[in-house]
C-alpha positions in Angstrom: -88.2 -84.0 33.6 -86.1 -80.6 33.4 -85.9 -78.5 30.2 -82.7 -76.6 29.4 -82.6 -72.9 28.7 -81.9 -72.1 25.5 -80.1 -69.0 26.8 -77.9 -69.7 29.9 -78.1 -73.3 29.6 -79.6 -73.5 33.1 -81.8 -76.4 33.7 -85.9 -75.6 34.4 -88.8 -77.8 35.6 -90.8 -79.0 32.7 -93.3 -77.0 34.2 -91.6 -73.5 34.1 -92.6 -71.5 30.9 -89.7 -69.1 31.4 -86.1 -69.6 33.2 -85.4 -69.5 36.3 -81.9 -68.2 36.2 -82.3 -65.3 33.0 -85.9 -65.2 32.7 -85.6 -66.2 29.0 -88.7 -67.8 27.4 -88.0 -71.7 27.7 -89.5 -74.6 25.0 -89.7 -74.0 20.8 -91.1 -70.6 21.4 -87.9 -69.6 22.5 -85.2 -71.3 20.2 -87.7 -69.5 17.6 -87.5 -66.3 19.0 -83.6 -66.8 19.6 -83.4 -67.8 15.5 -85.7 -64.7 14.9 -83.3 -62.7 17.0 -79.9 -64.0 15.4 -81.3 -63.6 12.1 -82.3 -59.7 12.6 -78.9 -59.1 14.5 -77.1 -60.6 11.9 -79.4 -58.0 9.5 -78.8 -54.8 11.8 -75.2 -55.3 11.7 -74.9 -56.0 8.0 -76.8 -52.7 7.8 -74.6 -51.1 10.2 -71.8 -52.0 8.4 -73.1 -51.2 5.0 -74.4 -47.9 6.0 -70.9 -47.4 7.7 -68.5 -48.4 5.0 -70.9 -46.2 2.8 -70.1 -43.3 4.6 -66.5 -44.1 4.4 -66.4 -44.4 0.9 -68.3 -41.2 0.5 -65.4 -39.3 2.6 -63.1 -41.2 0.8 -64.6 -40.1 -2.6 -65.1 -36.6 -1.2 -61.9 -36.2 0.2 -59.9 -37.6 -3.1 -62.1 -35.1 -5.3 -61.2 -32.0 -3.3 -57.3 -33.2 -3.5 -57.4 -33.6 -6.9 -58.9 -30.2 -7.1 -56.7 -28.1 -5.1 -53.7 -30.1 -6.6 -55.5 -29.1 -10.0 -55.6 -25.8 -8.8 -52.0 -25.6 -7.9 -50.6 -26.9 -11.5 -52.5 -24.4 -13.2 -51.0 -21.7 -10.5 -47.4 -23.0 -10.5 -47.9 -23.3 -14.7 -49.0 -19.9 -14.9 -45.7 -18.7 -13.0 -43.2 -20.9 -14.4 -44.6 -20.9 -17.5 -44.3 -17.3 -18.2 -40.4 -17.4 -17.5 -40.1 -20.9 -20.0 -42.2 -18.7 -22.3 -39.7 -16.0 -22.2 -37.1 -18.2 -22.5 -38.1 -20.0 -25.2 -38.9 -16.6 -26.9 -35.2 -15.8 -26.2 -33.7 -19.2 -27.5 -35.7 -18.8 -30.5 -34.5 -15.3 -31.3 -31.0 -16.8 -30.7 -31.6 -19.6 -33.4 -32.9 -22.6 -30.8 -36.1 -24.0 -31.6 -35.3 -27.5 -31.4 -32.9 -29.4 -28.2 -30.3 -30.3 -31.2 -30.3 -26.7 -31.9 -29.7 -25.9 -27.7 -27.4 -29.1 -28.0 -25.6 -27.5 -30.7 -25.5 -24.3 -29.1 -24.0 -26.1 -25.7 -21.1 -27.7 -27.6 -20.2 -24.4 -29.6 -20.1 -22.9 -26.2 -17.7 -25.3 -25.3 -15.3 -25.7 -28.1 -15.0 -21.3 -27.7 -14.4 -21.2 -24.2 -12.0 -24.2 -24.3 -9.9 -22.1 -27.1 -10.0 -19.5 -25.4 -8.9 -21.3 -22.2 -6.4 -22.6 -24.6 -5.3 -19.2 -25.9 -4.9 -18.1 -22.1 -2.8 -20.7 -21.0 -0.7 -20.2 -24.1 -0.4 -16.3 -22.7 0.3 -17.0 -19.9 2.9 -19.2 -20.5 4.0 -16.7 -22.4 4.1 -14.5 -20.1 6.2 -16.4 -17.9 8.2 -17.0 -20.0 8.7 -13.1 -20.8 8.7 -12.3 -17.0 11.7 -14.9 -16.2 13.8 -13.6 -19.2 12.9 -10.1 -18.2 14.4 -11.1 -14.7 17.7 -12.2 -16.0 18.1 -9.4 -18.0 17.4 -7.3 -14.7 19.9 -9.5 -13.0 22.0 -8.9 -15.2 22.1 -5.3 -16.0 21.5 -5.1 -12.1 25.1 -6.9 -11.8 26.6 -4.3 -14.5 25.0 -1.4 -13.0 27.0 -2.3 -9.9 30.3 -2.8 -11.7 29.5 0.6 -13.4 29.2 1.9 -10.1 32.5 0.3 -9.2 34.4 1.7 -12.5 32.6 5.2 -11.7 34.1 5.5 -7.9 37.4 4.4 -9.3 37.2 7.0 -11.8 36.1 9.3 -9.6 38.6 8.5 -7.2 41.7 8.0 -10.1 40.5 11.9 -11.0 41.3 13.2 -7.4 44.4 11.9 -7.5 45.3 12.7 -11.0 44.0 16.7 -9.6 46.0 16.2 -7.0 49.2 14.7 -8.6 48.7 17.6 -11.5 49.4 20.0 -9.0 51.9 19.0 -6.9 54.3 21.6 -5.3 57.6 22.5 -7.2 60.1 24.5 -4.6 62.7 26.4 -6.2 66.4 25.4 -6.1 66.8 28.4 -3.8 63.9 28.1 -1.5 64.9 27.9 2.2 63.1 24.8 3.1 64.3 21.8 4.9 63.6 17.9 3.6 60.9 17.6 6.9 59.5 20.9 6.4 59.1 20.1 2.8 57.2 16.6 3.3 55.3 18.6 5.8 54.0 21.1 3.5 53.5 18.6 0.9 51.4 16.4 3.0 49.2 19.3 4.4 49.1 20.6 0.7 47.8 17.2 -0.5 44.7 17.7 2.1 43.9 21.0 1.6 43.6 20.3 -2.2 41.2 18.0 -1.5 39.0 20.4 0.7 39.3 22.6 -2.7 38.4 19.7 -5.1 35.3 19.4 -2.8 33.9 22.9 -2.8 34.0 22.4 -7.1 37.7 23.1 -7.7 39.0 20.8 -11.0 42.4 22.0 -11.5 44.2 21.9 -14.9 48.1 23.0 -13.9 50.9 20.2 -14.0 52.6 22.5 -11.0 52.6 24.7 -8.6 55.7 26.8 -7.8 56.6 27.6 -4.4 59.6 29.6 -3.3 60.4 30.5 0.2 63.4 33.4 0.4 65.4 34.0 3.3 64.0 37.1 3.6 61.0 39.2 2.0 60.2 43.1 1.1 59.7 44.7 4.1 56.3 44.4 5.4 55.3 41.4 3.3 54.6 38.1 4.6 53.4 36.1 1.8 51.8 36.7 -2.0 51.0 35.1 -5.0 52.5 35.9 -8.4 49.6 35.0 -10.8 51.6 36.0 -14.0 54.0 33.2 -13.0 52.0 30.9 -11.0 53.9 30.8 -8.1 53.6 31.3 -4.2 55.9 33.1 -2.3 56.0 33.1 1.6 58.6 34.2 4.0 60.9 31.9 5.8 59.6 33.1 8.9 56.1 32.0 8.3 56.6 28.6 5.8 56.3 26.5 8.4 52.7 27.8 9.1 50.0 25.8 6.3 47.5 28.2 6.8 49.8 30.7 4.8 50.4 28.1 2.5 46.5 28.0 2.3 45.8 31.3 1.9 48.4 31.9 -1.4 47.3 28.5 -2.7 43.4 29.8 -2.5 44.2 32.7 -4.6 45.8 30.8 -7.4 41.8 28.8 -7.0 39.8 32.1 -6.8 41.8 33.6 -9.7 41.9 30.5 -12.0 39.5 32.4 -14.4 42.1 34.9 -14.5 42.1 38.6 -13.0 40.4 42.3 -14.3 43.0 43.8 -17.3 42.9 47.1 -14.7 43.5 46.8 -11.4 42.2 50.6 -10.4 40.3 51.8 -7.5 37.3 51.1 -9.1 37.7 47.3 -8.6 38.5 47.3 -4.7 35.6 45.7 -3.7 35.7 43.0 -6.2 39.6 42.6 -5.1 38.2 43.2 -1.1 36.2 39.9 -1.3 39.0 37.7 -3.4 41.1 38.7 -0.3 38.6 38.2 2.1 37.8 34.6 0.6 41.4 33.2 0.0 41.6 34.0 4.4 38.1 33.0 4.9 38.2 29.2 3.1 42.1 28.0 5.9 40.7 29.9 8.4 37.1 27.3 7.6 39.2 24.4 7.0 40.9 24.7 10.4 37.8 25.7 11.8 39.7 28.5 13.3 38.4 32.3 12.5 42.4 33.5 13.9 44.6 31.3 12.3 48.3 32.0 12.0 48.7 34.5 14.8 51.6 35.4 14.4 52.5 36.4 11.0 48.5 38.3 11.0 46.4 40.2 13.3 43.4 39.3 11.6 40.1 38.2 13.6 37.0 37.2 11.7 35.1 37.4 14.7 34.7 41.1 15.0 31.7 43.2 13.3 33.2 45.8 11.6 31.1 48.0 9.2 31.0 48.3 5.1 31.2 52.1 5.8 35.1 51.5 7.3 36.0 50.6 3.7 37.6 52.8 1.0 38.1 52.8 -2.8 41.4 52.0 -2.4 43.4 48.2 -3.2 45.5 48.7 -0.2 42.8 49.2 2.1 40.8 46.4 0.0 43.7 43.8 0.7 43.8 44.5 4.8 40.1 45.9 6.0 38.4 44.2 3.7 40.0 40.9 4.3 39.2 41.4 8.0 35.0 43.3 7.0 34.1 40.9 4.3 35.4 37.6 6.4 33.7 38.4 9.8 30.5 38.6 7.6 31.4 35.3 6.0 32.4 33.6 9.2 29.0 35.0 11.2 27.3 33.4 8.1 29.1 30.3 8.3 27.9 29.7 12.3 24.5 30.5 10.7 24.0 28.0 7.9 26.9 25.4 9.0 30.4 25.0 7.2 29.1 22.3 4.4 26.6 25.1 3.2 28.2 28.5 3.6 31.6 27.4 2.3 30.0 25.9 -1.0 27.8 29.1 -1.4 30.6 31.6 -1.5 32.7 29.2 -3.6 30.0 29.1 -6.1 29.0 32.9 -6.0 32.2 33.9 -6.5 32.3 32.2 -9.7 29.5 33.2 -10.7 30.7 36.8 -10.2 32.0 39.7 -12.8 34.3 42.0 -11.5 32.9 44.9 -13.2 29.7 44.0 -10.9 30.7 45.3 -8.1 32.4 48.5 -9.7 29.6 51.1 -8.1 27.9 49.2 -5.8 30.9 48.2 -3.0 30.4 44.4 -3.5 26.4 44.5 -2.9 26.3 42.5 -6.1 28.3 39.2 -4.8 25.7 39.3 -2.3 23.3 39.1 -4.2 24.8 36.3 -6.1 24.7 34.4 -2.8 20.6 35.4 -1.8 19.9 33.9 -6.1 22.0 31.0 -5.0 20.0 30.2 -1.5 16.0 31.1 -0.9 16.0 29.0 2.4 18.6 31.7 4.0 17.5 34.7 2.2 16.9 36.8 5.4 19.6 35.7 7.2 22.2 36.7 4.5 20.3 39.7 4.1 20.7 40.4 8.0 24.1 39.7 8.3 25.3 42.0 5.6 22.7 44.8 6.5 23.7 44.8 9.8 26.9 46.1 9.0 25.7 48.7 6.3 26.0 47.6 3.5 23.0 48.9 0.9 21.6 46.0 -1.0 
């Protein structure tokens, strides 16, 4: 008979008191010790996991407490800091008359209705605005469009004044002048253009006619003059056919449109050295020629001669001082250019008194031109220097 081990299930003689195969007590001592051993297994786990779950809850416990702390300790932190700024704001609402939200509600909506008026009342401006800035545009459009039609009227005023200058003082030839029909358009058509060189330098004539009168034959040793008293140029046959003598007389009757001194005494030569000098100077510019008309004159404005040549005398005013005065023009205009030199002695001279230049032999005139022109003051004063004349 075999008896089964309680333990591994092996089977034992009857006779064995312990296992053969595990050495595990065999008979009722050993299902009692294997109940006795279940039972205090089952009791040292249950401990185990009692003592276990203990612990757990204990860190569990532990752990929620120090959470609840530090989050306790950051409330109190984070109120301290935000509630400072709340506090001054509140403190600052309630100084603005909001204690209560309807009050801040209240407060919001005011807001609102003032900054949509005034929205409202920029929009409206601006509009406005608009509306000004358009109309202001057409007016612009349109006063630009009559600004250029004044313009337009101006030039053709401007331009009907030349010609009613130049058609007020056209050439009248006496029945007994020596002139053919061709020479006579000629002189007429080279008159028209040198009256236009004179309206530029500031001439505005106010004569319906200019007499001319060209005789078969002339005192001896004249060539050409001009009768003021009767308005009228008179130039030798010989010579009519040359405009720059036509020039010349027609430039006196320009120069002395402001009339002439009562006396015409020695005292005055210099005043009538530089009239002379001028009425050559202005054809001999226009033809950009400083020896014009050859033949009928020996004058060259290209020499220096000196002040010092000159005497008190008309006579000698009317021949040297053409010749003196005009070099120093011509040298002058090479200097400055013709635009500028030819205005500046047309507006000095009428600027000019003839009783000026009475003692000081025409120092005066030039002095009209250095008051007339600071840019060129040293080279007038050179120019006139140079040839001795005291200024």
């Amino acid at each position: 008979m075999t008896i089964e081990c309680a333990n591994c299930k092996a089977q034992n003689p009857n006779r064995n008191r312990f296992c053969g195969d595990c050495g595990a007590p065999l008979g009722p001592a050993s299902i009692a010790m294997k109940d006795m051993r279940g039972t205090a297994l089952r009791e040292q786990v249950s401990e185990i996991i009692r003592t276990q779950y203990k612990d757990q809850k204990v860190v569990e416990i532990e752990t929620a407490q120090a959470i609840a702390t530090r989050l306790t300790d950051w409330a109190k932190l984070l109120g301290f800091f935000v509630g400072i700024p709340i506090a001054i704001l509140l403190l600052i609402l309630g100084g603005l008359g909001i204690k209560t939200y309807s009050d801040f509600s209240s407060q919001v909506e005011k807001a609102q209705k003032d900054v949509n008026a005034h929205l409202t009342a920029a929009q409206a401006s601006a509009t406005k605005l608009k509306d000004e800035g358009d109309s202001l545009a057409r007016d612009y459009e349109k006063l630009r469009v009559q600004f250029a039609d004044t313009a337009a009227l101006a030039a053709q005023v401007d331009i009907l004044s030349k010609k009613v200058d130049v058609i007020g003082e056209k050439l009248g030839f006496t029945p007994s002048s020596n002139v053919s029909p061709a020479l006579k358009a000629r002189l007429e058509a080279a008159f028209g253009k040198f009256q236009q060189y004179a309206q530029h330098l500031g001439y505005r004539s106010t004569d319906d006619l200019i007499e001319i009168h060209i005789p078969e034959k002339m005192e001896v040793g004249m060539i050409s003059y001009y009768d003021v008293s009767n308005r009228r140029m008179v130039i030798d046959s010989k010579y009519a056919g040359d405009p720059v003598i036509l020039y010349r007389e027609y430039m006196h009757h320009v120069l002395l449109s402001l009339g002439i001194p009562a006396n015409a005494d020695s005292k005055l030569s210099a005043y009538y050295a530089i009239e002379s000098a001028l009425a050559w100077y202005f054809p001999c510019s226009f033809v950009n020629d400083p020896r014009p008309a050859r033949a009928a004159t020996k004058w060259d404005l290209t020499k220096k001669r000196s002040f010092s040549e000159l005497t008190p005398d008309i006579n000698a005013a009317l021949t040297d001082g053409t010749e003196i005065w005009g070099s120093a023009f011509w040298e002058l205009r090479q200097t400055l250019g013709q635009e500028v030199a030819d205005k500046l002695f047309f507006d000095a001279w009428f600027k000019l008194r003839a009783e000026e230049v009475q003692t000081n032999g025409g120092a005066a005139f030039v002095h009209k031109l250095l008051n007339l022109d600071n840019a060129h003051q040293a080279q007038i004063r050179a120019v006139f220097t140079q040839r001795d004349l005291a200024l």
